[in-house]
N, C-alpha and C positions, 0 to 999 in steps of 0.2 A: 504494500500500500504506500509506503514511504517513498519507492522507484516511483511509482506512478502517478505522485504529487511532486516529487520533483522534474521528473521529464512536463508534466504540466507546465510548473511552473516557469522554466527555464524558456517552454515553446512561447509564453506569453512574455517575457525578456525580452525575447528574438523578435517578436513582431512589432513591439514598441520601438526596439531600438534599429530595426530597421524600417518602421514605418519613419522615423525620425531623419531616417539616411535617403529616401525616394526623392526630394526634390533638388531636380537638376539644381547647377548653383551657374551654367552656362548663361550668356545676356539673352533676353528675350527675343523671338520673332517680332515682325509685323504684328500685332491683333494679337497675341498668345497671352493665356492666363494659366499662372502657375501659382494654387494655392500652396498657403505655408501651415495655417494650423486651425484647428477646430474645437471648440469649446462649445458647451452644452451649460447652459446656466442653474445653477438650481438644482434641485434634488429630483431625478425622475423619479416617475410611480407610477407604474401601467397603464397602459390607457390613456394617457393624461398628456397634452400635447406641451413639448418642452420648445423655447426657442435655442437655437442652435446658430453659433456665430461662426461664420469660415472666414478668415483673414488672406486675400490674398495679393497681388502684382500682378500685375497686365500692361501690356503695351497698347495706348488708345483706350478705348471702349469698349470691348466685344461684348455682346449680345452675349449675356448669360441664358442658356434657354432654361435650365434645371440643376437641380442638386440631387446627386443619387448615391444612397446608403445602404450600406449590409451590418449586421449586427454579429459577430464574430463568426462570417461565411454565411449566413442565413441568408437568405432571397432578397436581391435588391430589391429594394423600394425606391421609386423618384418622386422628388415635390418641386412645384418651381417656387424660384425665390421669390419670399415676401418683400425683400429690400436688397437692393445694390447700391451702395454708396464704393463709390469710386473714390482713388485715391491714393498715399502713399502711408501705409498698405490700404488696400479695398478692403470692404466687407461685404458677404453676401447673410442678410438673416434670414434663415428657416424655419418653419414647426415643422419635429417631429413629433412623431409617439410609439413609443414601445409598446411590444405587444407580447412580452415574455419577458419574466422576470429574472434575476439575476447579476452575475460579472459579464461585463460583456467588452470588447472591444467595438467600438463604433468606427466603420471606416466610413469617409465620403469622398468621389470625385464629382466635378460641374460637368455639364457637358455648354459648350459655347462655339459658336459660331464666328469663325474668321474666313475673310475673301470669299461670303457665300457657300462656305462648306461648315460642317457640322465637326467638331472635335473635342473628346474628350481629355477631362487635366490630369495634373496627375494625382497621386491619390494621399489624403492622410488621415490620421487614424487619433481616435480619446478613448481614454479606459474610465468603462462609467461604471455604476452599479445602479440595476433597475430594483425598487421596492416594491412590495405587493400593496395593492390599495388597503 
């Protein structure tokens, strides 16, 4: 039982500290957004819709079309953003809501529109804990 709370724990090390390592640190494109980090405000509780801040850099303005989320590999969910304020750094705010309780990793990438095509960012990650109502 001990092995297999430690291989646990160590796999969620690895995905923090390389969720932490995913963003290029290269100058940006034309139009490209590359988020930096995501916070979650508050205490989630099931069901219960949290707003959620993604910080990021972009070149111009692109067209945020959405924000899309998995909750430690579970089925992405997309919402589009309730706010985009642009700037150095942007922020794009969300609501989510959990739908299962627990430790979870929360990953999210945007998906935004540069030169008339559609591309998604890249991707980062908050370790939350969801409470039961």
């Amino acid at each position: 039982m001990r092995f297999v709370f430690t291989i646990l724990v160590s796999g969620i090390v690895l995905v923090l500290i390389s969720s932490c390592a995913t963003a290029p640190t290269a100058p940006l494109k034309t139009g490209e957004l590359r988020l930096q980090s995501l916070h979650v405000e508050g205490n989630l509780v099931i069901n219960f819709a949290a707003k959620a801040r993604v910080s990021f850099q972009a070149d111009g303005k692109p067209e945020i079309r959405r924000v899309c989320f998995t909750w430690s590999g579970d089925e992405r969910s997309c919402v589009k953003a309730s706010q985009v304020e642009y700037g150095s750094p942007g922020e794009i705010i969300v609501w989510i809501t959990p739908r299962s309780q627990g430790m979870f990793v929360l990953e999210c990438y945007a998906e935004y529109t540069r030169e008339g095509r559609g591309y998604p960012s890249n991707k980062v990650a908050f370790q939350t804990n969801v409470a039961p109502f």
